[in-house]
ChimeraX commands (.cxc) that place a marker at each C-alpha (Angstrom):
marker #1 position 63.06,-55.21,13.10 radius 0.5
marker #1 position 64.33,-55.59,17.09 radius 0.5
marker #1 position 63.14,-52.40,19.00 radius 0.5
marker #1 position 63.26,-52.89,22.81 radius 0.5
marker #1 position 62.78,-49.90,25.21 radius 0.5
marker #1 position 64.81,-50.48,28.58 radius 0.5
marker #1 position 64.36,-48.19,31.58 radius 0.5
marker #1 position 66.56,-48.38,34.64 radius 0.5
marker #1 position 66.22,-51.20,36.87 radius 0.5
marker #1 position 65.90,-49.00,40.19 radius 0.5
marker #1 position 62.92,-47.28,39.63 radius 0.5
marker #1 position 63.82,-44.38,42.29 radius 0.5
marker #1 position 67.32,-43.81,40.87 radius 0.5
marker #1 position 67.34,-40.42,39.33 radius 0.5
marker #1 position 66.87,-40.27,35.40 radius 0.5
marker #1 position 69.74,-39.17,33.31 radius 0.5
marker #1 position 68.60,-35.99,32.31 radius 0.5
marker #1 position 69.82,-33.01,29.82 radius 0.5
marker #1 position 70.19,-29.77,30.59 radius 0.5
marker #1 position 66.95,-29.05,29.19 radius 0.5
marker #1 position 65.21,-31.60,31.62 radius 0.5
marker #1 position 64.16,-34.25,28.96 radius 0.5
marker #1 position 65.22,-37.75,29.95 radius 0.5
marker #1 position 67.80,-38.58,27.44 radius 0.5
marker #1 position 67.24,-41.45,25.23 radius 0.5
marker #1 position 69.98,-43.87,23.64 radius 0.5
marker #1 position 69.05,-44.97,20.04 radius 0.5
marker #1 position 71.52,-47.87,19.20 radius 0.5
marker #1 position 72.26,-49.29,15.98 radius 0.5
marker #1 position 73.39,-52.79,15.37 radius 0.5
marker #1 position 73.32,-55.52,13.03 radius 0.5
marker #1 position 74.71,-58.33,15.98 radius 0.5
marker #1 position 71.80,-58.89,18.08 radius 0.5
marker #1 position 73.98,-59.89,21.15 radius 0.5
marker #1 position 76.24,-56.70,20.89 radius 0.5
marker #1 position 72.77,-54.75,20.73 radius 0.5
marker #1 position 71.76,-56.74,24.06 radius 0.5
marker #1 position 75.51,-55.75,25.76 radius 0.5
marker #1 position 75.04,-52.51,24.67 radius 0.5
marker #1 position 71.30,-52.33,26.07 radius 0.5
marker #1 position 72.84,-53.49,30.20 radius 0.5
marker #1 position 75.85,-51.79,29.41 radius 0.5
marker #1 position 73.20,-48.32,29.50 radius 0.5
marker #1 position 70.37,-49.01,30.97 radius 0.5
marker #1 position 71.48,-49.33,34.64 radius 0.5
marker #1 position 73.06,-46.25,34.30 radius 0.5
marker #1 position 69.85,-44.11,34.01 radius 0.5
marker #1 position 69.49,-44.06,29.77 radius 0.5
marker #1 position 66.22,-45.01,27.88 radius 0.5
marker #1 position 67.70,-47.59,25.62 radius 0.5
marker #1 position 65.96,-47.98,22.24 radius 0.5
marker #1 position 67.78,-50.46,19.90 radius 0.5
marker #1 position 67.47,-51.11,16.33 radius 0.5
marker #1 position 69.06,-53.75,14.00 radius 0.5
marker #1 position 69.30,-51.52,10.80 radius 0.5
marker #1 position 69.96,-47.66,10.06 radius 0.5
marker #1 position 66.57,-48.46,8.44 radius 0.5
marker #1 position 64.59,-49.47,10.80 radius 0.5
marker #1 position 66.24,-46.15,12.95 radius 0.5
marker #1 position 65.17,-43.64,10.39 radius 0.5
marker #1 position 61.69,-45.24,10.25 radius 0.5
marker #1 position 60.65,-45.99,14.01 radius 0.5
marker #1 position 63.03,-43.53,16.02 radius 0.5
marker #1 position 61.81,-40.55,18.05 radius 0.5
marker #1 position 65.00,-38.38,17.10 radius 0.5
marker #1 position 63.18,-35.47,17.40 radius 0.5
marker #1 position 63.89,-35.34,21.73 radius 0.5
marker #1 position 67.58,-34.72,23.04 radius 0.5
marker #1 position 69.24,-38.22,22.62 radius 0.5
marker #1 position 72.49,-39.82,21.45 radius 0.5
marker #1 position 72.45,-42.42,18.47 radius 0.5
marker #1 position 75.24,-44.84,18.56 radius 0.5
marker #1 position 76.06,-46.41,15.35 radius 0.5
marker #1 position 77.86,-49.85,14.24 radius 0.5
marker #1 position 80.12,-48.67,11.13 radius 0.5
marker #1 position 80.23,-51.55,9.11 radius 0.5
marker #1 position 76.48,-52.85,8.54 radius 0.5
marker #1 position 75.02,-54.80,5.50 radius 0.5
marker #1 position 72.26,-52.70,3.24 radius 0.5
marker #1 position 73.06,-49.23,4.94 radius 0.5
marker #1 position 76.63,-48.35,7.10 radius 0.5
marker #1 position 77.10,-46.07,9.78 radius 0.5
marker #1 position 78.21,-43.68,7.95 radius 0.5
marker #1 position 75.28,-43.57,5.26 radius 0.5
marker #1 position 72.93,-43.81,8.53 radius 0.5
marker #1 position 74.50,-40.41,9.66 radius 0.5
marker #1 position 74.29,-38.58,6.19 radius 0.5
marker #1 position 70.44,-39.65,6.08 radius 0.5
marker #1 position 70.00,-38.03,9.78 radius 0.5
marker #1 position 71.79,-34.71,8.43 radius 0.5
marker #1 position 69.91,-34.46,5.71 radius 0.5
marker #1 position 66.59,-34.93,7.52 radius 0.5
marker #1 position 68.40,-32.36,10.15 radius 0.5
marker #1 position 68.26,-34.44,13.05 radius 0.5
marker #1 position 70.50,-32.50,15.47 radius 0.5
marker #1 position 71.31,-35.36,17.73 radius 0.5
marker #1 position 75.39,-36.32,19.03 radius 0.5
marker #1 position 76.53,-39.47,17.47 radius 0.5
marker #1 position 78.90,-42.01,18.30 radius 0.5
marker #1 position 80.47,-44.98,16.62 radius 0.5
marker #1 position 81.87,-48.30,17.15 radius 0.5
marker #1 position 83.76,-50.40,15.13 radius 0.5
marker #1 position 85.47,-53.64,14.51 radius 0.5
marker #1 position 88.89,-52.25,13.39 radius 0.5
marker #1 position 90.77,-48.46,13.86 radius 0.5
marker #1 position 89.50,-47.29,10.39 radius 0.5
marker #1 position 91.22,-43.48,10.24 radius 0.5
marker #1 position 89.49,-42.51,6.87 radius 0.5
marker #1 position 86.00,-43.87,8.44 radius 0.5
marker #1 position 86.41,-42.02,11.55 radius 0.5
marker #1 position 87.74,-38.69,9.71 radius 0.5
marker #1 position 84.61,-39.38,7.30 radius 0.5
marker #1 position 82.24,-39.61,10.64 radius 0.5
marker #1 position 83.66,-36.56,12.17 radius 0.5
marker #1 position 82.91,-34.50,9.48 radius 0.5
marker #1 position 79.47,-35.42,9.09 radius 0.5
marker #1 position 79.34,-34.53,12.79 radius 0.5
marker #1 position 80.31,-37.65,15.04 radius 0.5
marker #1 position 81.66,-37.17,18.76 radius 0.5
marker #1 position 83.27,-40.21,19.14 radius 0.5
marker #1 position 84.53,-43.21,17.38 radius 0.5
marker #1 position 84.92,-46.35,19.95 radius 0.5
marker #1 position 86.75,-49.93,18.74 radius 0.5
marker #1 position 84.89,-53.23,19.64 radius 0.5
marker #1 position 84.91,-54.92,22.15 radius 0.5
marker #1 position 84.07,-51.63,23.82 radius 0.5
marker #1 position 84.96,-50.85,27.56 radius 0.5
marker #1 position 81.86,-50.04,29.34 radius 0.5
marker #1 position 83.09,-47.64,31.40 radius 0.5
marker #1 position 84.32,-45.45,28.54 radius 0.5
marker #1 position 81.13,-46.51,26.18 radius 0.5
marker #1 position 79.25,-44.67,29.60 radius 0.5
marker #1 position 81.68,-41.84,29.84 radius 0.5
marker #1 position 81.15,-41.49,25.68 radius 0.5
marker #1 position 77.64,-41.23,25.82 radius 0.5
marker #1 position 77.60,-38.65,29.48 radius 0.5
marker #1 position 80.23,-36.48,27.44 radius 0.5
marker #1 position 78.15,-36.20,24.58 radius 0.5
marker #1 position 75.12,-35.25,25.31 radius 0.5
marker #1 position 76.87,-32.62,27.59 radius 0.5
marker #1 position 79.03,-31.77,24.71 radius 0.5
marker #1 position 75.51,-31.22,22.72 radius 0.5
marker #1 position 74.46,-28.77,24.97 radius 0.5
marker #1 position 77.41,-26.70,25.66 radius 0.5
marker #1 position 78.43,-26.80,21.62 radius 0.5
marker #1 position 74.69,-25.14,21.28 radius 0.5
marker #1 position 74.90,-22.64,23.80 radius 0.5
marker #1 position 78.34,-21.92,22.64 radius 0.5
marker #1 position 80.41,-21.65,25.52 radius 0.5
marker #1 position 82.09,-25.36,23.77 radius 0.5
marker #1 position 83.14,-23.87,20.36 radius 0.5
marker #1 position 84.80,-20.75,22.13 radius 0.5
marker #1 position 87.00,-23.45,24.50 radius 0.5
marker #1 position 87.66,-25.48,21.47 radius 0.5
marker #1 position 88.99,-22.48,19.46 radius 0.5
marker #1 position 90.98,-21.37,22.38 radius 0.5
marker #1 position 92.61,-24.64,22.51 radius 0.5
marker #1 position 93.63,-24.68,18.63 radius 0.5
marker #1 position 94.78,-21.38,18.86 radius 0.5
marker #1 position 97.10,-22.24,21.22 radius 0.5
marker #1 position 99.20,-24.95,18.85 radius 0.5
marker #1 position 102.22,-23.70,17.06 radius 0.5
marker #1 position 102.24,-23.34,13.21 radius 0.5
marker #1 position 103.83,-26.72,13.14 radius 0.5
marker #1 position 101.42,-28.45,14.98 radius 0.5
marker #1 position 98.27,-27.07,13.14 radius 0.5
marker #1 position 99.95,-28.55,10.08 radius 0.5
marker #1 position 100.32,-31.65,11.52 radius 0.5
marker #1 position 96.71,-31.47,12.55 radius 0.5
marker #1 position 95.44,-30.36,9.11 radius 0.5
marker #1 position 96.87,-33.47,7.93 radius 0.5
marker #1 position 95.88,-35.93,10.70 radius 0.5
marker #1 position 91.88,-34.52,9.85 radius 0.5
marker #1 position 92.63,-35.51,6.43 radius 0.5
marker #1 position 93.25,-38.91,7.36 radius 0.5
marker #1 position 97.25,-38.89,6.79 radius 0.5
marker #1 position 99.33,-41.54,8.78 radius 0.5
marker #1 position 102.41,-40.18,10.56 radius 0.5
marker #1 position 104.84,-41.79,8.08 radius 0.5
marker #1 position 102.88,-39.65,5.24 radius 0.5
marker #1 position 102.74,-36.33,7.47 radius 0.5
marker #1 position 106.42,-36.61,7.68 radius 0.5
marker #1 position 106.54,-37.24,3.73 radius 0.5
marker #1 position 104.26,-34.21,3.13 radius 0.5
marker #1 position 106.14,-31.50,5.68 radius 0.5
marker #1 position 109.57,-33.06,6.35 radius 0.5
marker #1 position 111.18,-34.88,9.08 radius 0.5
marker #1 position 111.01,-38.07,10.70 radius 0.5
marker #1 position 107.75,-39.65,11.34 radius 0.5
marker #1 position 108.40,-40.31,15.15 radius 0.5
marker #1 position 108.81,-36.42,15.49 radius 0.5
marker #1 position 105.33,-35.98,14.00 radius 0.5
marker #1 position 104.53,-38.55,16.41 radius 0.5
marker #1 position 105.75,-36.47,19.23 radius 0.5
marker #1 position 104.22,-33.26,17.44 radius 0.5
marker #1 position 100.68,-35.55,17.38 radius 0.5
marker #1 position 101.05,-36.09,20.85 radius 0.5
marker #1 position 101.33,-32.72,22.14 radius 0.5
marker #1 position 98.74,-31.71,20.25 radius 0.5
marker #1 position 96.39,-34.08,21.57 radius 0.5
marker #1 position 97.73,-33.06,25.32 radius 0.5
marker #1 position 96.98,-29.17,24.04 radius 0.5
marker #1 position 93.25,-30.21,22.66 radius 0.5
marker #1 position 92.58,-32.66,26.10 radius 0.5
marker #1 position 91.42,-34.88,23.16 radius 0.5
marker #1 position 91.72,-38.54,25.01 radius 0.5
marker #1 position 91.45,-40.03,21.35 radius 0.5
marker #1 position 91.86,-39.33,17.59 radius 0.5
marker #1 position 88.47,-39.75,17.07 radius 0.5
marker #1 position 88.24,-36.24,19.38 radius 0.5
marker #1 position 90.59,-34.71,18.13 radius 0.5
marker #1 position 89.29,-34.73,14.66 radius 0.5
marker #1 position 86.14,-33.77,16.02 radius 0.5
marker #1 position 87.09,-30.76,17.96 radius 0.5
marker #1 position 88.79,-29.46,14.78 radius 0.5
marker #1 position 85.66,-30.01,12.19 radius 0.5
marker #1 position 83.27,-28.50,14.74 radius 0.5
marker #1 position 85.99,-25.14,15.18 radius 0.5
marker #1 position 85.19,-25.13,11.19 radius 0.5
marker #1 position 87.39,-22.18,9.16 radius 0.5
marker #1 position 88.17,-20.43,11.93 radius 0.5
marker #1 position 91.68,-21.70,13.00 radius 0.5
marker #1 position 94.39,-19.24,12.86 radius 0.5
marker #1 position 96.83,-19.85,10.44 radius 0.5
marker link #1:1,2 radius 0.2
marker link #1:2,3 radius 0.2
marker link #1:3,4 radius 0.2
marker link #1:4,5 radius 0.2
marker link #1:5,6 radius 0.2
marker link #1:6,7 radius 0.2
marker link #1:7,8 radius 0.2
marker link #1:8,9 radius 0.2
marker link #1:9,10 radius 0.2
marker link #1:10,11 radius 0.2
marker link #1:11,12 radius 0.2
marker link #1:12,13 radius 0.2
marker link #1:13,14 radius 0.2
marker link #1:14,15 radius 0.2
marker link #1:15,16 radius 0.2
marker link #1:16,17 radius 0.2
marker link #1:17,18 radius 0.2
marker link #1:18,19 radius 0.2
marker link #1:19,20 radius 0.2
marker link #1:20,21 radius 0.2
marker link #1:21,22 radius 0.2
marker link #1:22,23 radius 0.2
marker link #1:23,24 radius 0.2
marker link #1:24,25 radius 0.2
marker link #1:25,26 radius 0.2
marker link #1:26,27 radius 0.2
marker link #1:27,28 radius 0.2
marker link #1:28,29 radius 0.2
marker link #1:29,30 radius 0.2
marker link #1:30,31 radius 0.2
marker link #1:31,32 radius 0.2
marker link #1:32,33 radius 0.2
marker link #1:33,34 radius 0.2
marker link #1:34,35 radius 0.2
marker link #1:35,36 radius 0.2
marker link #1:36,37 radius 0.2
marker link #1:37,38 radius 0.2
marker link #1:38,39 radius 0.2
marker link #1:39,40 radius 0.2
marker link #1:40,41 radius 0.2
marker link #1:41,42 radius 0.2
marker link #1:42,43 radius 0.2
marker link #1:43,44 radius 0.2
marker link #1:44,45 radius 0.2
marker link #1:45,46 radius 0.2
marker link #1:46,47 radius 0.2
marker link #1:47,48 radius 0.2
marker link #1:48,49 radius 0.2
marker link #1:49,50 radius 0.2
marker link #1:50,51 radius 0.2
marker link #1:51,52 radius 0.2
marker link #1:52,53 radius 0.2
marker link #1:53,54 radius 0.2
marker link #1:54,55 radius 0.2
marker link #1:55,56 radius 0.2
marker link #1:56,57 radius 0.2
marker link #1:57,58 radius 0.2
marker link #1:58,59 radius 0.2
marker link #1:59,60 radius 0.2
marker link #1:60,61 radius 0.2
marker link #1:61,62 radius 0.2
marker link #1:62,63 radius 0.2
marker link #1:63,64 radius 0.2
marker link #1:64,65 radius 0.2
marker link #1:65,66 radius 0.2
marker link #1:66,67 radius 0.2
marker link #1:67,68 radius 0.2
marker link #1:68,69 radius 0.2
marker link #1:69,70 radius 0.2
marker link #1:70,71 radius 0.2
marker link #1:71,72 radius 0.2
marker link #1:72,73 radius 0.2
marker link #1:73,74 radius 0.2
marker link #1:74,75 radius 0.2
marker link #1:75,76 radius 0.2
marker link #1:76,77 radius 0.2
marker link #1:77,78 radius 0.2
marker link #1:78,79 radius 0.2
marker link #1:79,80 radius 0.2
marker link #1:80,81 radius 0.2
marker link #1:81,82 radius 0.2
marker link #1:82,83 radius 0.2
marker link #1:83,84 radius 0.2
marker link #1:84,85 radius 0.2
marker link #1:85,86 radius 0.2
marker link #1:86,87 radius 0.2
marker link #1:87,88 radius 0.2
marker link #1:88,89 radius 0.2
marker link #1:89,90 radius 0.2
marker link #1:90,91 radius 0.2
marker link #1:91,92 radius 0.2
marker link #1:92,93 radius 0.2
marker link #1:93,94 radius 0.2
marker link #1:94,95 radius 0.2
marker link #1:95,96 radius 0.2
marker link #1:96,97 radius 0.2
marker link #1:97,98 radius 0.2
marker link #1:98,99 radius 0.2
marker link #1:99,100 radius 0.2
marker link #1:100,101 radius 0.2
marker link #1:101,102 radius 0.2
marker link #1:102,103 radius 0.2
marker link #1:103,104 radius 0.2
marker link #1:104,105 radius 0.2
marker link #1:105,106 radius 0.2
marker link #1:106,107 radius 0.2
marker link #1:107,108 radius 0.2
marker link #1:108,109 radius 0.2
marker link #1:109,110 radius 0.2
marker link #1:110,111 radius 0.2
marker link #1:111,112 radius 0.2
marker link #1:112,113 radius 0.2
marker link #1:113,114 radius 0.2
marker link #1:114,115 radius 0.2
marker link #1:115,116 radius 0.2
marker link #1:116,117 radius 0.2
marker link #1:117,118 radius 0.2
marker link #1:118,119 radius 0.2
marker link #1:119,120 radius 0.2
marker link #1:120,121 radius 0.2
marker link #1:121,122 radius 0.2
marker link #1:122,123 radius 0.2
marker link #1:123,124 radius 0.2
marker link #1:124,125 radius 0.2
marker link #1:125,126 radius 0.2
marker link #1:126,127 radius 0.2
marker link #1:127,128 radius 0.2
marker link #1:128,129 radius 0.2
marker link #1:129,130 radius 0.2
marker link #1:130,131 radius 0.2
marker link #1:131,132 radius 0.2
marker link #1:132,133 radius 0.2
marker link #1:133,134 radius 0.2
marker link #1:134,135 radius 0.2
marker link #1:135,136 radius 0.2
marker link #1:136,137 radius 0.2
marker link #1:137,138 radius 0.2
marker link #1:138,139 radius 0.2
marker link #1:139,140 radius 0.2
marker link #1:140,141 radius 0.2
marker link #1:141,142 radius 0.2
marker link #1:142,143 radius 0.2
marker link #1:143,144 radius 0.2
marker link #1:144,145 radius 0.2
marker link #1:145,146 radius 0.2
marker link #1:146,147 radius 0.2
marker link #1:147,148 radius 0.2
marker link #1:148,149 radius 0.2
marker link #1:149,150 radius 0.2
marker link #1:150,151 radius 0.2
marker link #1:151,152 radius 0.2
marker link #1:152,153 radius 0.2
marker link #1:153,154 radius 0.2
marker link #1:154,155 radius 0.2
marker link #1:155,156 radius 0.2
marker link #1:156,157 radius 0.2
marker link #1:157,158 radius 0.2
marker link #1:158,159 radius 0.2
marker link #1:159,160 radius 0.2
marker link #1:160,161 radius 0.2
marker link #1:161,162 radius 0.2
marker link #1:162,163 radius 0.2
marker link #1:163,164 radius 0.2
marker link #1:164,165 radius 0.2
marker link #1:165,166 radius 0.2
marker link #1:166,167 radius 0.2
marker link #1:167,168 radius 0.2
marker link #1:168,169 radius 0.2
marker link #1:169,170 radius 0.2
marker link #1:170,171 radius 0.2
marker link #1:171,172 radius 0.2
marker link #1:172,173 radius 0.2
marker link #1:173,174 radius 0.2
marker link #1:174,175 radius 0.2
marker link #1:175,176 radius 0.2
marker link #1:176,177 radius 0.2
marker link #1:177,178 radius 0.2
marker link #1:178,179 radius 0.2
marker link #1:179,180 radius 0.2
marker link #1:180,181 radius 0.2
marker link #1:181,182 radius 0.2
marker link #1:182,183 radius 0.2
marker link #1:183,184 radius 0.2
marker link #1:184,185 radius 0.2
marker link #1:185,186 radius 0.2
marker link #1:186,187 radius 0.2
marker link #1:187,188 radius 0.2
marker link #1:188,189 radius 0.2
marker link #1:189,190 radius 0.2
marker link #1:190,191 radius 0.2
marker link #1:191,192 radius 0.2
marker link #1:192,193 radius 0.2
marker link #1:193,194 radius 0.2
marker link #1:194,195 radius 0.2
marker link #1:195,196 radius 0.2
marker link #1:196,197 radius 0.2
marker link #1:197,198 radius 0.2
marker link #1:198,199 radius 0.2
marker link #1:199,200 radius 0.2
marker link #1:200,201 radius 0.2
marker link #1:201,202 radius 0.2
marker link #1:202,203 radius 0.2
marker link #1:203,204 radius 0.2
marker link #1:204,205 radius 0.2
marker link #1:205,206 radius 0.2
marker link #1:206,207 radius 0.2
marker link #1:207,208 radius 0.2
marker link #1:208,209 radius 0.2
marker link #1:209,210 radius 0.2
marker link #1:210,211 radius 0.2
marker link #1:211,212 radius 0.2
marker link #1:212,213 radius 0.2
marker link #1:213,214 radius 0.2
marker link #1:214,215 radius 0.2
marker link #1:215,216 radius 0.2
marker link #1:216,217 radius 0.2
marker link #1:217,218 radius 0.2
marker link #1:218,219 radius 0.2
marker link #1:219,220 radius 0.2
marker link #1:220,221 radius 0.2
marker link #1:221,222 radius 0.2
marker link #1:222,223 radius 0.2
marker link #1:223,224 radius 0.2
view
């Protein structure tokens, strides 16, 4: 097992905090022992406790995921995957915002993630700027999901698409290409294209990966 606990450099630079006041702590999951070590000064600097882990094992052993925190996740691991790592933490109801990275743009994976709860879903190599971003966003998401005021903007936002577009959103969450949309409601898939874009520009969903999630987390409450 490879644990390492990093704490920012500058010790008199403010700690990232939640709104709770915890310092918020970065569990990260990796088989690749240098991506665990980009991953680590990719954080760190930024004001993050950084523990990392190189199996979903040693995570659900060793990890304190009882405090406010953000798990990020490799998706395709030997023994135990990203995904089965998340199904073990809902199970033992860890509450905590996840995010993934992977090796390829796997739809199905990152439908499958989002359902079991995900925030984001981020393709190696990552961009540190976003993988920063990522994390910021989702512990903030965390917080205002949980108080609520985050579901009520999200519903908003899917109440504003047209009929059209929630189909073409029902069937992006199911993990449908556009070519197979078109199949399944008609058209041409460059105008489901179009229709994917807006509603990604409707959502302020900067990815698919978000997009997905901000309809699982709205759950049966979309109006049809």
């Amino acid at each position: 097992m490879f644990v390492t606990q990093e704490w920012p450099t500058r010790v008199r630079r403010q700690a990232v905090r939640t709104r709770a006041g915890a310092q918020s702590l970065v569990a990260i999951v990796d088989d690749d022992a240098l991506m665990l070590s980009a991953l680590r000064r990719a954080l760190a600097p930024e004001g993050f406790a950084v523990e990392t882990y190189e199996s979903g094992a040693a995570l659900l052993a060793a990890a304190n995921l009882d405090q406010a925190c953000c798990v990020i996740l490799d998706a395709a691991m030997p023994q135990m995957t990203g995904i089965e790592v998340q199904a073990r933490l809902k199970q033992r109801a860890a509450d905590v915002p996840v995010i993934f990275l992977s090796g390829s743009s796997d739809i199905p994976i990152a439908v499958t993630a989002m359902r079991l709860g995900a925030v984001d879903f981020i393709q190696k190599p990552f961009d540190r700027d976003k993988l920063v971003a990522s994390v910021h966003q989702a512990i903030d998401r965390y917080c205002r999901v949980h108080d609520g005021e985050g579901r009520r903007e999200m519903l908003r936002k899917l109440h504003s698409l047209t009929p059209r577009e929630r189909s073409v959103l029902e069937l992006v969450v199911a993990g449908r290409t556009c070519k197979e949309i078109a199949r399944a409601l008609g058209g041409s898939h460059r105008t489901i294209e179009v229709h994917r874009l807006h509603i990604m520009e409707k959502m302020a969903a900067h990815t698919l990966a978000d997009l997905v999630r901000m309809r699982l987390l709205a759950g049966e409450e979309i109006v049809h």
